[in-house]
MDAnalysis code that builds the backbone (N, CA, C; Angstrom):
import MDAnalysis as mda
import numpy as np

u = mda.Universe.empty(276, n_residues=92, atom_resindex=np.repeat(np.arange(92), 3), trajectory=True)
u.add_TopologyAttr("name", ["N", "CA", "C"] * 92)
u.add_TopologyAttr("resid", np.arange(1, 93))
u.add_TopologyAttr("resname", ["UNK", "UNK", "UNK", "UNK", "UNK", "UNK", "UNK", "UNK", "UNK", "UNK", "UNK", "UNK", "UNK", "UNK", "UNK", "UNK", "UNK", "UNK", "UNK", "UNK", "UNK", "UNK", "UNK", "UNK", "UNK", "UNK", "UNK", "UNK", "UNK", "UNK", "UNK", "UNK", "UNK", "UNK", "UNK", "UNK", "UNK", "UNK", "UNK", "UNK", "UNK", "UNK", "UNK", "UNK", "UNK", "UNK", "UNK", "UNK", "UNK", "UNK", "UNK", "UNK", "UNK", "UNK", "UNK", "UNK", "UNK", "UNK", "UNK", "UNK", "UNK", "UNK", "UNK", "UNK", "UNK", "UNK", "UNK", "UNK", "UNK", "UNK", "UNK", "UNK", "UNK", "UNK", "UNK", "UNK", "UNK", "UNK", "UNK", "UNK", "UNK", "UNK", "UNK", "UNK", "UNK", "UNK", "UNK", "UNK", "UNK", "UNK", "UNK", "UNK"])
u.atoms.positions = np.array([
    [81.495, 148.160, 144.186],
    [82.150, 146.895, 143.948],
    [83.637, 147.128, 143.708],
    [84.599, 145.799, 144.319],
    [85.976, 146.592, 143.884],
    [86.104, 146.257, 142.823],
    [87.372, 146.456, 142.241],
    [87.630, 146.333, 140.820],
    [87.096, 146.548, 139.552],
    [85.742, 146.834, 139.421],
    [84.911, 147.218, 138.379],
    [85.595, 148.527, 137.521],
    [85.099, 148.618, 136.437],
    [85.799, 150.116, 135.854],
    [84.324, 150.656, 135.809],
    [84.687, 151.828, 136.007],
    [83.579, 153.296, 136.043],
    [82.916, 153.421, 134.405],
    [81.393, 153.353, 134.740],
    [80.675, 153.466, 133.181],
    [81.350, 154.554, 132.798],
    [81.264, 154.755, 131.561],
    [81.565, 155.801, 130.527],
    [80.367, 156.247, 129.569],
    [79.612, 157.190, 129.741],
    [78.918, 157.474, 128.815],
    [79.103, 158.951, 128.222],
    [77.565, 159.067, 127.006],
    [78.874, 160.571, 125.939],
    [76.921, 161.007, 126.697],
    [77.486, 162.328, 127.151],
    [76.307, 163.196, 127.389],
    [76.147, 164.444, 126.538],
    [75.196, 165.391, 126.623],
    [74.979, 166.396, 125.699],
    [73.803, 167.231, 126.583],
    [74.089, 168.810, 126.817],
    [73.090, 169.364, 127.055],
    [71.840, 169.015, 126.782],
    [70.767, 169.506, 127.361],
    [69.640, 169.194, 126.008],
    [69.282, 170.730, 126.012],
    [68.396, 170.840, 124.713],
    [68.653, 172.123, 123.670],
    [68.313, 173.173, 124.831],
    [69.551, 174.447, 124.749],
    [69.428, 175.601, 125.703],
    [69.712, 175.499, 126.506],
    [70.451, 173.895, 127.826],
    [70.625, 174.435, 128.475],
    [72.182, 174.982, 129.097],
    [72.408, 175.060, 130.209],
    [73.983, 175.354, 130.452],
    [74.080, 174.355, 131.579],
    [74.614, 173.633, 131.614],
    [74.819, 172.839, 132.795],
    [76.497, 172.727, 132.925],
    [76.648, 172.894, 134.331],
    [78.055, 173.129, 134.661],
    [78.576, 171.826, 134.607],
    [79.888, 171.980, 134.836],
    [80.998, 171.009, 134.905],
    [81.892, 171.149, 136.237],
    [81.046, 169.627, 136.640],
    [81.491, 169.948, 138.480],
    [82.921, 170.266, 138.630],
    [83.412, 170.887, 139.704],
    [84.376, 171.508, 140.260],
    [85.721, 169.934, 140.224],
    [85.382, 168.839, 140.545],
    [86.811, 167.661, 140.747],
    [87.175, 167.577, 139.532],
    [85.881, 167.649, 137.809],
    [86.533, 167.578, 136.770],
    [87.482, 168.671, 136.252],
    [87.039, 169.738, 136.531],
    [87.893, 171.162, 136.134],
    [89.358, 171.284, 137.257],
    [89.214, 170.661, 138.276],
    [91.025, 170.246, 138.668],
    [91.117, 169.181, 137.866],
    [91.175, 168.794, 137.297],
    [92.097, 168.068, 136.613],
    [93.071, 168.172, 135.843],
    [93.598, 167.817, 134.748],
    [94.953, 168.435, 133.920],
    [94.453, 168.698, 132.600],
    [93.192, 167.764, 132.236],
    [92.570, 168.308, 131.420],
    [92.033, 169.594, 131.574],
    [91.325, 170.291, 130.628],
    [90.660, 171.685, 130.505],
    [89.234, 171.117, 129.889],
    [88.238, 171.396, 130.691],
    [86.715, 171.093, 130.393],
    [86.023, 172.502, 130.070],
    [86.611, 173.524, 130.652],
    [85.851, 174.801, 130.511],
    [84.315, 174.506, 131.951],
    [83.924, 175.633, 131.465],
    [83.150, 176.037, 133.047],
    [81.347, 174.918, 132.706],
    [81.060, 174.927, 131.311],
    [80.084, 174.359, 130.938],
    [80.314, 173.219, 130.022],
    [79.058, 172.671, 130.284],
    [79.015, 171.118, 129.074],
    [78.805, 171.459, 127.916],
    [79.874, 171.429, 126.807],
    [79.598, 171.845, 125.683],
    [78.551, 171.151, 124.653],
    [78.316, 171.627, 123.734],
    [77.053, 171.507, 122.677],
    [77.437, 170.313, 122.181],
    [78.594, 169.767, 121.922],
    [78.898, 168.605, 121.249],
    [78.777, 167.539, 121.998],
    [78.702, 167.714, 123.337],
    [78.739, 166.631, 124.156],
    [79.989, 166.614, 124.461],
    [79.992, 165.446, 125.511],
    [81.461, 164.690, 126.244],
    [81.344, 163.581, 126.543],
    [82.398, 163.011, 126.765],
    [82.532, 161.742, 127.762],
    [82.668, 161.691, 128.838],
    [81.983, 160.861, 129.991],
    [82.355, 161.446, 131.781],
    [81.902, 159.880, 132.065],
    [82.655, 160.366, 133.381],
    [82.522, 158.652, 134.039],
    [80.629, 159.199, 134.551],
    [79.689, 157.955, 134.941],
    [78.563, 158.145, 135.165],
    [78.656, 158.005, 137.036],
    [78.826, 159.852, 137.376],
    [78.649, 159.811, 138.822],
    [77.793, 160.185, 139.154],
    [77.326, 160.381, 140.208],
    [75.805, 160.494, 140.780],
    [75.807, 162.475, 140.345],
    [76.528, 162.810, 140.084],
    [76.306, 164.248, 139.728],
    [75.686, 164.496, 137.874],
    [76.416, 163.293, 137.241],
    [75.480, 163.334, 135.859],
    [74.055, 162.758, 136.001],
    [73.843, 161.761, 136.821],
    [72.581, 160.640, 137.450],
    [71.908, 161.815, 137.842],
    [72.108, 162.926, 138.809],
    [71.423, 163.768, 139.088],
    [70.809, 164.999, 138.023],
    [72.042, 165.079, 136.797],
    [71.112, 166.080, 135.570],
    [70.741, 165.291, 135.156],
    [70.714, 164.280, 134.632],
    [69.547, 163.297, 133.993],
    [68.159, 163.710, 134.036],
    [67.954, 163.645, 135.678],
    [67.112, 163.473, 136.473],
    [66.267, 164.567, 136.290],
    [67.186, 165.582, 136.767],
    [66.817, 166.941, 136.581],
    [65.973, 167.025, 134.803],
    [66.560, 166.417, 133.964],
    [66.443, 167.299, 132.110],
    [67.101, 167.477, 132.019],
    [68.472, 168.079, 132.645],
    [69.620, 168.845, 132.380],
    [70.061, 168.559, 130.522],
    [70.370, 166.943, 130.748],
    [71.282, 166.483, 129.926],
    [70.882, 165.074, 129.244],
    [70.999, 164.412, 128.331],
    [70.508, 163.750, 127.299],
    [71.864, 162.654, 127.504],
    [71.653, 161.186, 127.282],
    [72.881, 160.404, 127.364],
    [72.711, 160.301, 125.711],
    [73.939, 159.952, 124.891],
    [73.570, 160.040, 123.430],
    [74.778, 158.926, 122.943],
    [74.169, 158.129, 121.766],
    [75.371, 157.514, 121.125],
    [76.618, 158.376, 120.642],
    [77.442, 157.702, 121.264],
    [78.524, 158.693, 120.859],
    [79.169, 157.827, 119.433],
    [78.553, 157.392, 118.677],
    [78.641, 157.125, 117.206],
    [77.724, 157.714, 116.541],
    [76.719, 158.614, 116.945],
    [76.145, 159.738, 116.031],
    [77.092, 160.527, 116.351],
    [77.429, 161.185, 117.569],
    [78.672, 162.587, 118.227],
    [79.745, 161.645, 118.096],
    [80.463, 162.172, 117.105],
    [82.142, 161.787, 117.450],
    [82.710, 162.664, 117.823],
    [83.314, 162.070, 118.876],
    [84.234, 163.091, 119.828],
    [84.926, 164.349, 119.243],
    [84.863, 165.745, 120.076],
    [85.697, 167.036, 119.442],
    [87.215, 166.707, 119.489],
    [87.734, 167.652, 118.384],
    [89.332, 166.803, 118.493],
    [89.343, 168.169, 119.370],
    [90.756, 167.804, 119.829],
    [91.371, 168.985, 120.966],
    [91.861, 169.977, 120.804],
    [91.782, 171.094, 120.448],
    [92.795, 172.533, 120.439],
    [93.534, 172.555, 121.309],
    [94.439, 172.228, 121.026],
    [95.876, 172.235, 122.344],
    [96.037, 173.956, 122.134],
    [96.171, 174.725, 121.099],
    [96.307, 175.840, 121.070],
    [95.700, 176.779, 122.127],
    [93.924, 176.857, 121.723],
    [93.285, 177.084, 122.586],
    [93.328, 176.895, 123.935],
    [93.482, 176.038, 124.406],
    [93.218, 175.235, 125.489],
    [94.653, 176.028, 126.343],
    [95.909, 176.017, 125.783],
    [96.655, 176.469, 126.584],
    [96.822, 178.106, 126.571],
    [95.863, 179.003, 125.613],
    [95.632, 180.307, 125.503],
    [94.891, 180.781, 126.945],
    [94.076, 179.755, 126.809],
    [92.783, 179.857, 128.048],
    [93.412, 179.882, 129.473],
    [93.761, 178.585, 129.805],
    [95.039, 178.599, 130.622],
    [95.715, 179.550, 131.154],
    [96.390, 180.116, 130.475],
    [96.924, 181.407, 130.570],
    [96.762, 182.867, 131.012],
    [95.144, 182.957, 130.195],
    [94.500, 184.253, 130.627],
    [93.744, 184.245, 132.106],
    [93.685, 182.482, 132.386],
    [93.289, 182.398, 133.788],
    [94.491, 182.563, 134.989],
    [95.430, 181.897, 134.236],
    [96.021, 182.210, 135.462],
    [96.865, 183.860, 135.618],
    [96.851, 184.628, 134.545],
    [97.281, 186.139, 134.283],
    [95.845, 186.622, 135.048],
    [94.797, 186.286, 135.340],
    [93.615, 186.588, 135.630],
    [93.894, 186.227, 137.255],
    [94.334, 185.454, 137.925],
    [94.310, 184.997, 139.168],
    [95.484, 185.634, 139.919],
    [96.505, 186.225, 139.098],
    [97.963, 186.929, 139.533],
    [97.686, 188.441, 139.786],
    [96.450, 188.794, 138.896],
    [96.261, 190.419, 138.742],
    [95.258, 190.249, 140.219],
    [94.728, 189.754, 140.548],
    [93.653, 189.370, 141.571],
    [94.263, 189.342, 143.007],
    [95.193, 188.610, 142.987],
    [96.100, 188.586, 144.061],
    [96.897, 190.042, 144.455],
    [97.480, 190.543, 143.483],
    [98.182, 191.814, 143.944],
    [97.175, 192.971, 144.402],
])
């Protein structure tokens, strides 16, 4: 439909597993890391979360029991870093 805005729901592994974090979210400018973390997230609902659902993968959860992780900007731009010092040593 046009104009509609994209659901938003807060997902969460369910216990044990690792479920990745598709490849269009990790280009982004945010930093998601390679897996869905334990605390959960927020993601628009695309047919790739519709599909772990499906699977077990992942649990949809009030995200007023999970309040959102605050952000380590620290971290986040440490990580950053060692990837791309990681992608320069790779190249030569």
């Amino acid at each position: 439909m046009i104009g509609t805005q994209p659901e938003i729901v807060f997902i969460k592994p369910k216990h044990g597993r690792k479920v990745p974090i598709p490849q269009y979210m990790r280009d982004t400018k945010e930093y998601f890391g390679e897996y869905l973390p334990e605390e959960g997230l927020r993601v628009e609902k695309t047919l790739f979360w519709i599909r772990r659902k499906q699977d077990d993968d992942i649990e949809e959860v009030s995200e007023s029991d999970n309040p959102p992780l605050a952000i380590n900007q620290d971290a986040i731009d440490t990580t950053k870093n060692k990837l791309k010092k990681a992608k320069e040593e790779a190249q030569e």
